[in-house]
N, CA and C atoms of all chains as a GROMACS GRO file, in nm:
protein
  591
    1UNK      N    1   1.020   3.877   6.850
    1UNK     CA    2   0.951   3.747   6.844
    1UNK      C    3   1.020   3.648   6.937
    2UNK      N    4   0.946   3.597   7.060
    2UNK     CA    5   1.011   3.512   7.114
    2UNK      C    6   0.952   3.344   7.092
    3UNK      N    7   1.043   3.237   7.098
    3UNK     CA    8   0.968   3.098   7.085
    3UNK      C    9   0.931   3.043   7.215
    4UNK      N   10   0.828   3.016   7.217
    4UNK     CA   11   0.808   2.926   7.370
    4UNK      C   12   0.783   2.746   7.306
    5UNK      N   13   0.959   2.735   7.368
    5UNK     CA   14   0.934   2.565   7.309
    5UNK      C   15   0.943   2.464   7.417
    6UNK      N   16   0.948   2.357   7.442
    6UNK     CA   17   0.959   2.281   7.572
    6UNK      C   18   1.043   2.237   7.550
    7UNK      N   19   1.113   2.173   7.662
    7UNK     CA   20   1.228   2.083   7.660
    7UNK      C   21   1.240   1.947   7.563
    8UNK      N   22   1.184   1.904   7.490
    8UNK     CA   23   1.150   1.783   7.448
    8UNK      C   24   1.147   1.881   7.283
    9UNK      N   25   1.089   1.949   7.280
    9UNK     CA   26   1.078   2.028   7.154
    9UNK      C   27   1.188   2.089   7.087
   10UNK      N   28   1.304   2.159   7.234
   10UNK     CA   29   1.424   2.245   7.189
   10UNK      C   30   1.500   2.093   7.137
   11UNK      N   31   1.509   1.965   7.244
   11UNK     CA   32   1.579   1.914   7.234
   11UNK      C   33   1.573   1.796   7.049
   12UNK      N   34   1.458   1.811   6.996
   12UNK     CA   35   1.475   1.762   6.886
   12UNK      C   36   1.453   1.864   6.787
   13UNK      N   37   1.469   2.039   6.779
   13UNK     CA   38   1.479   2.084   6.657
   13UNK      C   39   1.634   2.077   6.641
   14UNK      N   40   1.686   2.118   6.780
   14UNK     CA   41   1.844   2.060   6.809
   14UNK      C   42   1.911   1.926   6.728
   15UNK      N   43   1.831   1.829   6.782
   15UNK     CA   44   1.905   1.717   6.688
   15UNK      C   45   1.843   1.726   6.600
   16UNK      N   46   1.755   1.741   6.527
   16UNK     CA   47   1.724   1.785   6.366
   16UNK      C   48   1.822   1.832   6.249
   17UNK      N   49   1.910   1.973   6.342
   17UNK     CA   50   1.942   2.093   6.283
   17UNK      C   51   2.132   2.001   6.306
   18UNK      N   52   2.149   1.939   6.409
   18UNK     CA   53   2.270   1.910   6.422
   18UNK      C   54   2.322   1.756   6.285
   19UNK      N   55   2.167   1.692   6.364
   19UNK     CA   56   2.220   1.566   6.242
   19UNK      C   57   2.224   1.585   6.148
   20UNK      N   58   2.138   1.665   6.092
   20UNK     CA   59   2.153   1.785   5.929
   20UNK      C   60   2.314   1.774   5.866
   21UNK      N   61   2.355   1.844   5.986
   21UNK     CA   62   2.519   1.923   5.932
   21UNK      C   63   2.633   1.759   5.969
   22UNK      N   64   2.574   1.700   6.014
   22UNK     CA   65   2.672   1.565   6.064
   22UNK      C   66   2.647   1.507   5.932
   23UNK      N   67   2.557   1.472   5.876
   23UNK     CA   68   2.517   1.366   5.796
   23UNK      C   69   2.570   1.436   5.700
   24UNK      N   70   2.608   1.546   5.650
   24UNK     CA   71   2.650   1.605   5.498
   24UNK      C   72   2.785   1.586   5.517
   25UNK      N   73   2.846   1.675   5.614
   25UNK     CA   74   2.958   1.667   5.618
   25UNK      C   75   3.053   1.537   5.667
   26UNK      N   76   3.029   1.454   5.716
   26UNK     CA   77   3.082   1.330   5.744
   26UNK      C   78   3.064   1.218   5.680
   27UNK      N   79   3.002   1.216   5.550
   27UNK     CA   80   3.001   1.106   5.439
   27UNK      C   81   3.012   1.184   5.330
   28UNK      N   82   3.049   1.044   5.205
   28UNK     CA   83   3.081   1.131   5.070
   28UNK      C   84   2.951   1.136   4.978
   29UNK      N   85   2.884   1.023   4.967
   29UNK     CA   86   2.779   1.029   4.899
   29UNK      C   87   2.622   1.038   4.978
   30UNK      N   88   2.538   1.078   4.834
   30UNK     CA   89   2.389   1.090   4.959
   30UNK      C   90   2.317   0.997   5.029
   31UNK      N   91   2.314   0.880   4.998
   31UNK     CA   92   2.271   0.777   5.047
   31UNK      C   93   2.352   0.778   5.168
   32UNK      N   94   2.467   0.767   5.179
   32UNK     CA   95   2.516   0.725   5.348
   32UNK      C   96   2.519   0.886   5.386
   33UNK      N   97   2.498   1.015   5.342
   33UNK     CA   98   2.466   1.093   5.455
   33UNK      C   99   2.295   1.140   5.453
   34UNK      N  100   2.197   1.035   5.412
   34UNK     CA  101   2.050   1.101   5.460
   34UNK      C  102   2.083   0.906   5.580
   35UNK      N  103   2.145   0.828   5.564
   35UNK     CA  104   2.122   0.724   5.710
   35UNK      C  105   2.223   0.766   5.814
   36UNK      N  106   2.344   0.795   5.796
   36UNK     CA  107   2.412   0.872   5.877
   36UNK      C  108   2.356   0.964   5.953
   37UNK      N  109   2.251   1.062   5.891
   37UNK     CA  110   2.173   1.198   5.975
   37UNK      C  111   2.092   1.127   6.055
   38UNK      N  112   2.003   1.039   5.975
   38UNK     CA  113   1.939   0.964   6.049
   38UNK      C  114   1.965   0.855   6.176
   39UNK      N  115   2.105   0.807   6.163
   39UNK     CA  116   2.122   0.755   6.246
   39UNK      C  117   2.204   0.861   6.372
   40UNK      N  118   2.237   0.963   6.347
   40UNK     CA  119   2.259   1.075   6.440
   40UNK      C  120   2.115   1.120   6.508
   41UNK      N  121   1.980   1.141   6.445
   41UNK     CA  122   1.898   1.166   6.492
   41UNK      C  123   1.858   1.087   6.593
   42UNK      N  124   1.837   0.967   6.543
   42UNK     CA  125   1.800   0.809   6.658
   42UNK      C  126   1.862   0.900   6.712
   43UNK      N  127   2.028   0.864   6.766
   43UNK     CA  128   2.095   0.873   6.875
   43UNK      C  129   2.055   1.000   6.945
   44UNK      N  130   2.048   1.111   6.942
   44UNK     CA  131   2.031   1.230   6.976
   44UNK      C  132   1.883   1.212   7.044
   45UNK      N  133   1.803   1.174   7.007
   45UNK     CA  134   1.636   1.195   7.065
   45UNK      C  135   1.621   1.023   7.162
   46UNK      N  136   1.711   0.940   7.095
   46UNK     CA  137   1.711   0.836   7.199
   46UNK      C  138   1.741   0.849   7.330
   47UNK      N  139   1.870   0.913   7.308
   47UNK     CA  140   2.002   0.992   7.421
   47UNK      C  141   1.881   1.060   7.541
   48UNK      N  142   1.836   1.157   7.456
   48UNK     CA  143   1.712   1.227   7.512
   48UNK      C  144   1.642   1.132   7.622
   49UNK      N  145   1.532   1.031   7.576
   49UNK     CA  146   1.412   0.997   7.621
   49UNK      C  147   1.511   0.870   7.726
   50UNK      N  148   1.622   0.817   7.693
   50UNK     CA  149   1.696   0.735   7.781
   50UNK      C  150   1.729   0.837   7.918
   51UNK      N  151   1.771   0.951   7.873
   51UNK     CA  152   1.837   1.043   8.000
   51UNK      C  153   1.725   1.123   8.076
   52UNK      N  154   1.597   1.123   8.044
   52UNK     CA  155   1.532   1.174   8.120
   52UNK      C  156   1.416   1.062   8.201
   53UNK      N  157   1.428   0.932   8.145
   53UNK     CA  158   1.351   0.817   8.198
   53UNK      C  159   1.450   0.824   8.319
   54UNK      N  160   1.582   0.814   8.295
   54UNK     CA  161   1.702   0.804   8.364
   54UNK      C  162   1.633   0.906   8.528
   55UNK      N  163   1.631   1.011   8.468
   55UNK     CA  164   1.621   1.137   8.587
   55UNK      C  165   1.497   1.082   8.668
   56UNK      N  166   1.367   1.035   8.574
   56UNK     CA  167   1.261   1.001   8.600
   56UNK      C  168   1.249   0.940   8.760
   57UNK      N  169   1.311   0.756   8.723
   57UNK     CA  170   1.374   0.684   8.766
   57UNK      C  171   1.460   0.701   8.924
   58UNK      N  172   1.586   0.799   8.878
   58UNK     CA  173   1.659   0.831   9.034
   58UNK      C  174   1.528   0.936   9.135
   59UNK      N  175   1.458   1.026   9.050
   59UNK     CA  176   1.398   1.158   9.165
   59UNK      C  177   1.297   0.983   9.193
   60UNK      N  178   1.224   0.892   9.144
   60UNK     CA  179   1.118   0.824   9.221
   60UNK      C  180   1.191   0.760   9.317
   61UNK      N  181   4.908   2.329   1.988
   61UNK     CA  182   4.740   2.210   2.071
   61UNK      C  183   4.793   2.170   2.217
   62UNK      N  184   4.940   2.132   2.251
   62UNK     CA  185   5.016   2.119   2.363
   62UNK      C  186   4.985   2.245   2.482
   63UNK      N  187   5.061   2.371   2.336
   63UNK     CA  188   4.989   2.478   2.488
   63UNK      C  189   4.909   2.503   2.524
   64UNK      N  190   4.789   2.494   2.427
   64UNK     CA  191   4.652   2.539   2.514
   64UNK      C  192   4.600   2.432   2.618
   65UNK      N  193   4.672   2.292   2.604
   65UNK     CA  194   4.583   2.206   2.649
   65UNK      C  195   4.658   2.257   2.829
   66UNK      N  196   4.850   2.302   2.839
   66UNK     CA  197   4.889   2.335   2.964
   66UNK      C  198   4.814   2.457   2.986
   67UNK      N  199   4.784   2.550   2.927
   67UNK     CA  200   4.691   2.653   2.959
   67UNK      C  201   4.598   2.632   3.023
   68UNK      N  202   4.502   2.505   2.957
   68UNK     CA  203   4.352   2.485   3.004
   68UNK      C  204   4.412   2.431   3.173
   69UNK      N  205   4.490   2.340   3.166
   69UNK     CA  206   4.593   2.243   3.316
   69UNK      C  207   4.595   2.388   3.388
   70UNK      N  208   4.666   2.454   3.365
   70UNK     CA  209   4.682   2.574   3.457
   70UNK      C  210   4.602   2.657   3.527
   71UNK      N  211   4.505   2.696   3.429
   71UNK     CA  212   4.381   2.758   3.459
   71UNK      C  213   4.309   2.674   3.538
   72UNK      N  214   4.294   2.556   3.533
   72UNK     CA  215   4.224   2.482   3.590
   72UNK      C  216   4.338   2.475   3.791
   73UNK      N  217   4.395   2.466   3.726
   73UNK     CA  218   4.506   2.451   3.868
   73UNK      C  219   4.495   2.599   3.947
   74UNK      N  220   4.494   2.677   3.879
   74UNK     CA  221   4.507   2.783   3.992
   74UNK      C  222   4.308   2.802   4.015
   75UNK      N  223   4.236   2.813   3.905
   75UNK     CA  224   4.077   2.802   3.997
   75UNK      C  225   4.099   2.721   4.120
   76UNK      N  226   4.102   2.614   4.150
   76UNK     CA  227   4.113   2.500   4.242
   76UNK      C  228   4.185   2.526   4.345
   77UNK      N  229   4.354   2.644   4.294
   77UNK     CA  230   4.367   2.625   4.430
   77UNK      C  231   4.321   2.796   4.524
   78UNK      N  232   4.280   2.871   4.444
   78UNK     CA  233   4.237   2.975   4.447
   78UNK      C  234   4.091   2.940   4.558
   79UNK      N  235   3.970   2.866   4.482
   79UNK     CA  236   3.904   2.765   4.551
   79UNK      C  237   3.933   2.726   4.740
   80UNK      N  238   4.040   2.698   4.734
   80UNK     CA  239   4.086   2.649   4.861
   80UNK      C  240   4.089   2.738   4.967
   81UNK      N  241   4.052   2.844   4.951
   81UNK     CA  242   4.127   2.963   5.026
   81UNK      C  243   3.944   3.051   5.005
   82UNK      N  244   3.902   3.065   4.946
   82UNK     CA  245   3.779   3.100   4.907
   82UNK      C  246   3.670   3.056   4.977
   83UNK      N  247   3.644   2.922   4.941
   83UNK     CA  248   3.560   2.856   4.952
   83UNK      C  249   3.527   2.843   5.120
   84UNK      N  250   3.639   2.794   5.222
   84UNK     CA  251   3.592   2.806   5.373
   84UNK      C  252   3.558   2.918   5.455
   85UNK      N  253   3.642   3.055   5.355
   85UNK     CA  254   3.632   3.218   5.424
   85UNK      C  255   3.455   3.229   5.405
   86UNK      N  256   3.400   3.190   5.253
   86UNK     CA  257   3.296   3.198   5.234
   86UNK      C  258   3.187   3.132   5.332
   87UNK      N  259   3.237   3.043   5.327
   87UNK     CA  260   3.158   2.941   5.435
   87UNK      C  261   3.114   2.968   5.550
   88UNK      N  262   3.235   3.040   5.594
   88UNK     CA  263   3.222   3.067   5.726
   88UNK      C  264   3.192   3.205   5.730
   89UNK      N  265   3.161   3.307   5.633
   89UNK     CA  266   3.037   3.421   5.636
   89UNK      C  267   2.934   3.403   5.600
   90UNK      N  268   2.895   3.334   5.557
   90UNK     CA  269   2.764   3.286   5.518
   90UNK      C  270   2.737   3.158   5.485
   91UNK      N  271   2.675   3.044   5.604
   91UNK     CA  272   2.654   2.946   5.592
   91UNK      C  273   2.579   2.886   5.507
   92UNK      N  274   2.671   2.740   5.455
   92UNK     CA  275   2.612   2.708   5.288
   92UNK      C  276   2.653   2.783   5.161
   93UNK      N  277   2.704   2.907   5.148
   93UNK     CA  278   2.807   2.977   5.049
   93UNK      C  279   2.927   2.890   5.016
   94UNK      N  280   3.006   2.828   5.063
   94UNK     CA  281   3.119   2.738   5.076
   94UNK      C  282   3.073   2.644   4.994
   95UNK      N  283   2.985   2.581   4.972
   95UNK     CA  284   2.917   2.462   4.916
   95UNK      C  285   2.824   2.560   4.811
   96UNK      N  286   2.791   2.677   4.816
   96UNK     CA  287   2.711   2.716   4.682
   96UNK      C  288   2.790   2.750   4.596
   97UNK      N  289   2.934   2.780   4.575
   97UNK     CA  290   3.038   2.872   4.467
   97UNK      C  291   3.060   2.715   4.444
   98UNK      N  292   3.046   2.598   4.538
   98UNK     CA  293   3.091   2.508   4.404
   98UNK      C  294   2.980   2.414   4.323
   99UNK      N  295   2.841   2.535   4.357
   99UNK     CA  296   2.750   2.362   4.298
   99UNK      C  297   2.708   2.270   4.309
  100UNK      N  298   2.726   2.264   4.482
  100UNK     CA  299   2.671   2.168   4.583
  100UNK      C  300   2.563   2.260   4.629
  101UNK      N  301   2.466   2.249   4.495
  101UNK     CA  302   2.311   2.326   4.572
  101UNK      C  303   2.251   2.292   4.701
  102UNK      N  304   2.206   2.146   4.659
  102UNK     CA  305   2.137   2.107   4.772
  102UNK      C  306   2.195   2.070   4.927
  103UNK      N  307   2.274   2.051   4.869
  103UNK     CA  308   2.399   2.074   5.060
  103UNK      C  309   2.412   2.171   5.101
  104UNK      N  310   2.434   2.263   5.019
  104UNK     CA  311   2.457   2.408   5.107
  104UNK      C  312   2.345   2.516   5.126
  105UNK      N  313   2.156   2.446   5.049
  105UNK     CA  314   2.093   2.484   5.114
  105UNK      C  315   2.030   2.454   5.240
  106UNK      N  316   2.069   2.300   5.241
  106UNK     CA  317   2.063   2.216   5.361
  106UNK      C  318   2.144   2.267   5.461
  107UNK      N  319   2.230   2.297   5.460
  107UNK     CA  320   2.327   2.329   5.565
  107UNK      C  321   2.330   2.498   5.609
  108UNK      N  322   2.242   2.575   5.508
  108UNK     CA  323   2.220   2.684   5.544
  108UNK      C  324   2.110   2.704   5.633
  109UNK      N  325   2.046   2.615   5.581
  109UNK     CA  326   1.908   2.574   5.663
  109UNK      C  327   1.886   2.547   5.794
  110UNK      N  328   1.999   2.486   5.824
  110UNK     CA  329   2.001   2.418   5.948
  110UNK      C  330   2.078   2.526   6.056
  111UNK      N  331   2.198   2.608   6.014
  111UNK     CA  332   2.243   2.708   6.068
  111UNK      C  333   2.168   2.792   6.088
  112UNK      N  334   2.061   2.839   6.021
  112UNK     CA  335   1.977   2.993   6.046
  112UNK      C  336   1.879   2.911   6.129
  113UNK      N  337   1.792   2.827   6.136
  113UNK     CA  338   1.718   2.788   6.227
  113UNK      C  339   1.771   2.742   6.377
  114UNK      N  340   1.923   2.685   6.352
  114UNK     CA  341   1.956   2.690   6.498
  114UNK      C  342   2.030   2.834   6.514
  115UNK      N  343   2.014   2.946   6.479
  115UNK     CA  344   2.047   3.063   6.494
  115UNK      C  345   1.958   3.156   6.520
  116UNK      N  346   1.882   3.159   6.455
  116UNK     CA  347   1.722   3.225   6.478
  116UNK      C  348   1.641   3.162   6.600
  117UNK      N  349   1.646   3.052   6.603
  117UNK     CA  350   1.576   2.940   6.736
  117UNK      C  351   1.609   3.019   6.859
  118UNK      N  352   1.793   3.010   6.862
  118UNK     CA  353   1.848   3.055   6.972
  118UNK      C  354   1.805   3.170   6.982
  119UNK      N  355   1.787   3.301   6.918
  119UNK     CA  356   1.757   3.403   6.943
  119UNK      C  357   1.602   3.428   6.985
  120UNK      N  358   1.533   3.327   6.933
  120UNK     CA  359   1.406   3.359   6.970
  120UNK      C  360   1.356   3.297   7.085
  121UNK      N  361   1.477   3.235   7.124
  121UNK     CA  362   1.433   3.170   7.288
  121UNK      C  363   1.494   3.246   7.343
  122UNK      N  364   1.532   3.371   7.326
  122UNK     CA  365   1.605   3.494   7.419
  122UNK      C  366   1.743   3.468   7.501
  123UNK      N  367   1.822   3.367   7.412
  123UNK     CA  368   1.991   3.318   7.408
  123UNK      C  369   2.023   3.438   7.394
  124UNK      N  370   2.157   3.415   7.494
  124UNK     CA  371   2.266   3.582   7.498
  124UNK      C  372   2.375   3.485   7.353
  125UNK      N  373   2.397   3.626   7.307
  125UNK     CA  374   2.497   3.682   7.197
  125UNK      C  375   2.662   3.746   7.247
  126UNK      N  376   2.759   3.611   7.280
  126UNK     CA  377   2.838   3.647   7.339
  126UNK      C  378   2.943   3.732   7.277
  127UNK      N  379   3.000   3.856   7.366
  127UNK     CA  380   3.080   4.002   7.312
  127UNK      C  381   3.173   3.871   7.310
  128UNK      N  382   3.311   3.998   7.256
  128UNK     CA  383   3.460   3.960   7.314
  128UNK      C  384   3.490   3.997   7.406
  129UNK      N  385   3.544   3.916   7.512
  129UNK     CA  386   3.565   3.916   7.675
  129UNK      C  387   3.707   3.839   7.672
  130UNK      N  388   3.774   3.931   7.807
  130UNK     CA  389   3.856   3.842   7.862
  130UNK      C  390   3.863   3.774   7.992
  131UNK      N  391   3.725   3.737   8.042
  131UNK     CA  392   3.680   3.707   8.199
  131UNK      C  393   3.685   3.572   8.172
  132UNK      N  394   3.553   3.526   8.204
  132UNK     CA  395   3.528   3.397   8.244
  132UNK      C  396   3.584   3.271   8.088
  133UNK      N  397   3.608   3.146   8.115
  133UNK     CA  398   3.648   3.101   8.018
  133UNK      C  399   3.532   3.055   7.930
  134UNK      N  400   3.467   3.020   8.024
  134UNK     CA  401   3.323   2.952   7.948
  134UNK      C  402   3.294   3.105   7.846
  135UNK      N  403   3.260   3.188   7.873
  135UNK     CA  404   3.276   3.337   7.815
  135UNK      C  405   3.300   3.340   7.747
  136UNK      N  406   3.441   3.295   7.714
  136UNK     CA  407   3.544   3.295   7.617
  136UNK      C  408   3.498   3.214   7.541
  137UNK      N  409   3.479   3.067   7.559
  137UNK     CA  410   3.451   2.988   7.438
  137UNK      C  411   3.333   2.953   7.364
  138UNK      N  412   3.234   3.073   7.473
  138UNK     CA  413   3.105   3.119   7.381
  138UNK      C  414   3.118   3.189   7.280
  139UNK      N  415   3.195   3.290   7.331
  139UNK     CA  416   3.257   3.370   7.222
  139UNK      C  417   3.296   3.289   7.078
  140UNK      N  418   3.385   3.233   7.101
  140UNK     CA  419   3.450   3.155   7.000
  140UNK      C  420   3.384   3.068   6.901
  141UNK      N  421   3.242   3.030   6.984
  141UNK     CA  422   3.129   2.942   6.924
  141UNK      C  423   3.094   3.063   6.825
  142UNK      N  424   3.052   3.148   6.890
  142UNK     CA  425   2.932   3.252   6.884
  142UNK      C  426   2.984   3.310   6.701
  143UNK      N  427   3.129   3.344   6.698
  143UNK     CA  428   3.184   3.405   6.607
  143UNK      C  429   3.218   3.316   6.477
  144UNK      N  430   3.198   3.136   6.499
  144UNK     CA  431   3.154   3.070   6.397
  144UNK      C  432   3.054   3.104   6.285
  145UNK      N  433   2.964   3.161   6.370
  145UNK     CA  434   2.865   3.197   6.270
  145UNK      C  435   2.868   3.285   6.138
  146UNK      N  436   2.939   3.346   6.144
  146UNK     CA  437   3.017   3.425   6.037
  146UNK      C  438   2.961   3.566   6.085
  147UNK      N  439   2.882   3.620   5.942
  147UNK     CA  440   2.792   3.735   5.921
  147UNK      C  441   2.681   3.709   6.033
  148UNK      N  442   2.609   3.613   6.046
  148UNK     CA  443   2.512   3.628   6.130
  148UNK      C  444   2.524   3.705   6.284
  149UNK      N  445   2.663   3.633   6.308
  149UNK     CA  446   2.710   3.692   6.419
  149UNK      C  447   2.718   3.870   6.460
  150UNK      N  448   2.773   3.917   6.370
  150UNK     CA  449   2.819   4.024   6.338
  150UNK      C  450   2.663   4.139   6.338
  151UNK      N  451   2.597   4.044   6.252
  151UNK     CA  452   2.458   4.108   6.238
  151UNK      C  453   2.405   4.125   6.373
  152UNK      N  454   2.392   4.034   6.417
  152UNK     CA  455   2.322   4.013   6.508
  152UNK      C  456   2.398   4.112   6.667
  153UNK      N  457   2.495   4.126   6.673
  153UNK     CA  458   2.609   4.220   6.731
  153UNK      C  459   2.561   4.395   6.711
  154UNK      N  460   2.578   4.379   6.605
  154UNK     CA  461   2.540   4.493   6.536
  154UNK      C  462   2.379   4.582   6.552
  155UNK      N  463   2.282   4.484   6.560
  155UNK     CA  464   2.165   4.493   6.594
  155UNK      C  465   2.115   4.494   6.725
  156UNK      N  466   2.240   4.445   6.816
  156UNK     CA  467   2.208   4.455   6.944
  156UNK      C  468   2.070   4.365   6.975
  157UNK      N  469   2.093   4.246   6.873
  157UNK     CA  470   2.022   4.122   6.973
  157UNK      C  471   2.089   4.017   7.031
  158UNK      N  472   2.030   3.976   7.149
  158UNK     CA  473   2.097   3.838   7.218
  158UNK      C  474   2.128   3.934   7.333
  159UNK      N  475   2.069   3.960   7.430
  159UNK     CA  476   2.101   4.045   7.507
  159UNK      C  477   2.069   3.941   7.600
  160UNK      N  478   2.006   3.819   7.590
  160UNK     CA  479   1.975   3.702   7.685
  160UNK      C  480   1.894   3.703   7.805
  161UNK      N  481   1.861   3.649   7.877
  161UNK     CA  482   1.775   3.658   7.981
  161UNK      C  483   1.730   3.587   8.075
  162UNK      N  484   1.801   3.591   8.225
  162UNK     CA  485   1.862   3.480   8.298
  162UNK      C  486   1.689   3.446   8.351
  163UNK      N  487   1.538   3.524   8.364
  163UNK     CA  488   1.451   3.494   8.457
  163UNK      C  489   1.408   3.337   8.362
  164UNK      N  490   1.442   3.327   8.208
  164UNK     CA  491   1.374   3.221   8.147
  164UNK      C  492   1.459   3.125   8.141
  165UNK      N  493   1.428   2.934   8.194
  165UNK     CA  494   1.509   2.802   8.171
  165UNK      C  495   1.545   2.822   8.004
  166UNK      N  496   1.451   2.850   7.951
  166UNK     CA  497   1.467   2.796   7.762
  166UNK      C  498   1.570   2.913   7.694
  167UNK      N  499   1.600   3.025   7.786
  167UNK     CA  500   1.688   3.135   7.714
  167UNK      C  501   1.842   3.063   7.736
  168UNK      N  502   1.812   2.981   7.816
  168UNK     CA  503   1.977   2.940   7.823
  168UNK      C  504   2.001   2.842   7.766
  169UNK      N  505   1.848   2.758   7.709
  169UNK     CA  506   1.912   2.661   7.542
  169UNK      C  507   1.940   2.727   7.428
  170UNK      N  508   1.879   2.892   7.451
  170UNK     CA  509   1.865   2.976   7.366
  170UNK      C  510   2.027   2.951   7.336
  171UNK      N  511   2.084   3.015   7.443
  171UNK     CA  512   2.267   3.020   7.419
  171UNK      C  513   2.304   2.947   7.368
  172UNK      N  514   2.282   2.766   7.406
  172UNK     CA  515   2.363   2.682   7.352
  172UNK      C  516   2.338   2.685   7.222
  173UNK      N  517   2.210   2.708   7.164
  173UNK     CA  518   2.184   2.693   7.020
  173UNK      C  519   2.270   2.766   6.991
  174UNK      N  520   2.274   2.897   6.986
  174UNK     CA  521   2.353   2.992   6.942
  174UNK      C  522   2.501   2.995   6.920
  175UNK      N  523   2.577   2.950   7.037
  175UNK     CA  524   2.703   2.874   7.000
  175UNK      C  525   2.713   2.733   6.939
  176UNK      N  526   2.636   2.631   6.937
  176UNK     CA  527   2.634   2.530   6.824
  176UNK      C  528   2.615   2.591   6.698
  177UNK      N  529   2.545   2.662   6.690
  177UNK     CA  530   2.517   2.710   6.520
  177UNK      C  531   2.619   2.742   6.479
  178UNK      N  532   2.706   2.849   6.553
  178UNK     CA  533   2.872   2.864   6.502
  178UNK      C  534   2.946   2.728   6.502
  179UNK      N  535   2.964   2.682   6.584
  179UNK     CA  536   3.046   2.558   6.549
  179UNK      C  537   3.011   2.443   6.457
  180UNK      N  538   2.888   2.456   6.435
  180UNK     CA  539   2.826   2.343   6.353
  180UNK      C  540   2.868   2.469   6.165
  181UNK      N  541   2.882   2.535   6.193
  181UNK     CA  542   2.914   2.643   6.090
  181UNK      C  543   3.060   2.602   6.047
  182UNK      N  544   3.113   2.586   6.124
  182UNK     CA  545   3.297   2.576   6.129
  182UNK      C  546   3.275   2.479   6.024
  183UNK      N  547   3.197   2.312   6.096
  183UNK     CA  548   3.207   2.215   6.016
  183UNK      C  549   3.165   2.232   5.912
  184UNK      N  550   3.114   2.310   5.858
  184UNK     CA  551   3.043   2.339   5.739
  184UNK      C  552   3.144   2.403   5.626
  185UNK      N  553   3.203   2.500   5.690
  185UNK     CA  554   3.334   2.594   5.649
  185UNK      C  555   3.455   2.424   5.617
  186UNK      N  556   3.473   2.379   5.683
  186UNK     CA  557   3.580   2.256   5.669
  186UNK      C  558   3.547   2.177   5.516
  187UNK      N  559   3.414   2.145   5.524
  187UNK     CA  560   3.369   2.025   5.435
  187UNK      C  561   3.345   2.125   5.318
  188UNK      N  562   3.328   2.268   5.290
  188UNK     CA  563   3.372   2.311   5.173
  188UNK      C  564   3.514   2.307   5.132
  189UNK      N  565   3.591   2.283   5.210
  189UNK     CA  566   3.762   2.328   5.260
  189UNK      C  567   3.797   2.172   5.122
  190UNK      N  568   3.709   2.048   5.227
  190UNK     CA  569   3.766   1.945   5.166
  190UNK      C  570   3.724   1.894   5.039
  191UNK      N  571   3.596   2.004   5.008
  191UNK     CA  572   3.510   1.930   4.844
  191UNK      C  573   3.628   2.044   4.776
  192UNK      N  574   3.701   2.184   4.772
  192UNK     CA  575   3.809   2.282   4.736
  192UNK      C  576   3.880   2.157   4.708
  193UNK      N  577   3.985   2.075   4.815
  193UNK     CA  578   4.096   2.009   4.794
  193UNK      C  579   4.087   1.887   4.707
  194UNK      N  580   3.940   1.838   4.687
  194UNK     CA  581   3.939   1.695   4.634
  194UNK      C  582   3.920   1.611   4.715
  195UNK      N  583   3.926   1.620   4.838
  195UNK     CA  584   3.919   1.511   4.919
  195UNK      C  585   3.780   1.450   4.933
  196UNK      N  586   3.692   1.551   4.910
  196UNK     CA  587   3.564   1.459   4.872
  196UNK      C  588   3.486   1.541   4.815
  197UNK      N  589   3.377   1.433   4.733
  197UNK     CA  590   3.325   1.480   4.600
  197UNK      C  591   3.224   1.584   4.620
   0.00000   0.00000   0.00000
């Protein structure tokens, strides 16, 4: 079984699956690790759509 | 009534530190085990969750499954990712998948998934390490 995902697709099951394991393990209770994940997610898919406007931007 | 209560102290002291030593080996063969022997259901199905999908992902975007090598370093510290994974790794070794595949762009996010999943595994293995010690709840 192979996945055909796009770049935009790999790059947020990625931060999905990463802010997951950040947000548990880097706070003590659940409330600050489901905004913690969340605020790892922002960053991660922001990071994203900033760095490829970025690429966008220099190739025009 | 004194001794049983150092009995119950004791017993309780060596589970815990027995625990310590347990709990991250577990972890780190099977992601989310570390967090299931202590009862942290929903974390360590969360966190199992998240390891097999960035493990399975990688493989199904046709990510190489790095051997043990002593060549290149990057090599090397795929390796090192790769063997985070615990059992999966091994399985997956064993089964002779991840054979990778340079003609596709997405097989080589395949890889990175594949070594994040181990290392994101490690952290996983740790934070059972530190709910073992007390350091958090």
């Amino acid at each position: 079984m192979t996945f055909e995902f796009s770049h935009f697709t790999a790059a947020v099951v990625f931060a999905l699956c990463a802010s997951t394991v950040f947000g548990i393990t880097q706070r003590n209770n659940p409330r600050d690790m489901v905004r913690y994940g969340a605020y790892c997610f922002a960053l991660f898919v922001g990071g994203v759509i900033v760095a490829s406007w970025a690429m966008w931007l220099l190739k025009h | 009534m004194a001794n049983v209560q150092n009995t119950a102290v004791k017993t309780d002291a060596a589970t815990s530190n027995s625990m310590t030593i347990i709990a991250p080996i577990a972890g780190w063969l099977l992601p989310g085990l570390g967090h299931f022997i202590q009862r942290r259901w929903i974390r360590g199905l969360l966190l199992m969750l998240a390891v097999f999908i960035m493990f399975f992902a990688g493989l199904g975007m046709q990510g190489k499954v790095y051997g043990f090598n002593t060549g290149d370093l990057l090599d090397i510290l795929g390796f090192v990712g790769d063997v985070g994974s615990g059992l999966l790794y091994f399985i997956a070794r064993a089964m002779d998948w991840g054979a990778g595949n340079i003609q596709r762009a997405v097989a080589d996010y395949g890889t990175k998934y594949i070594v994040v999943a181990g290392l994101l595994n490690i952290i996983c293995a740790v934070d059972a390490y530190h709910i073992a010690i007390g350091k958090k709840q």
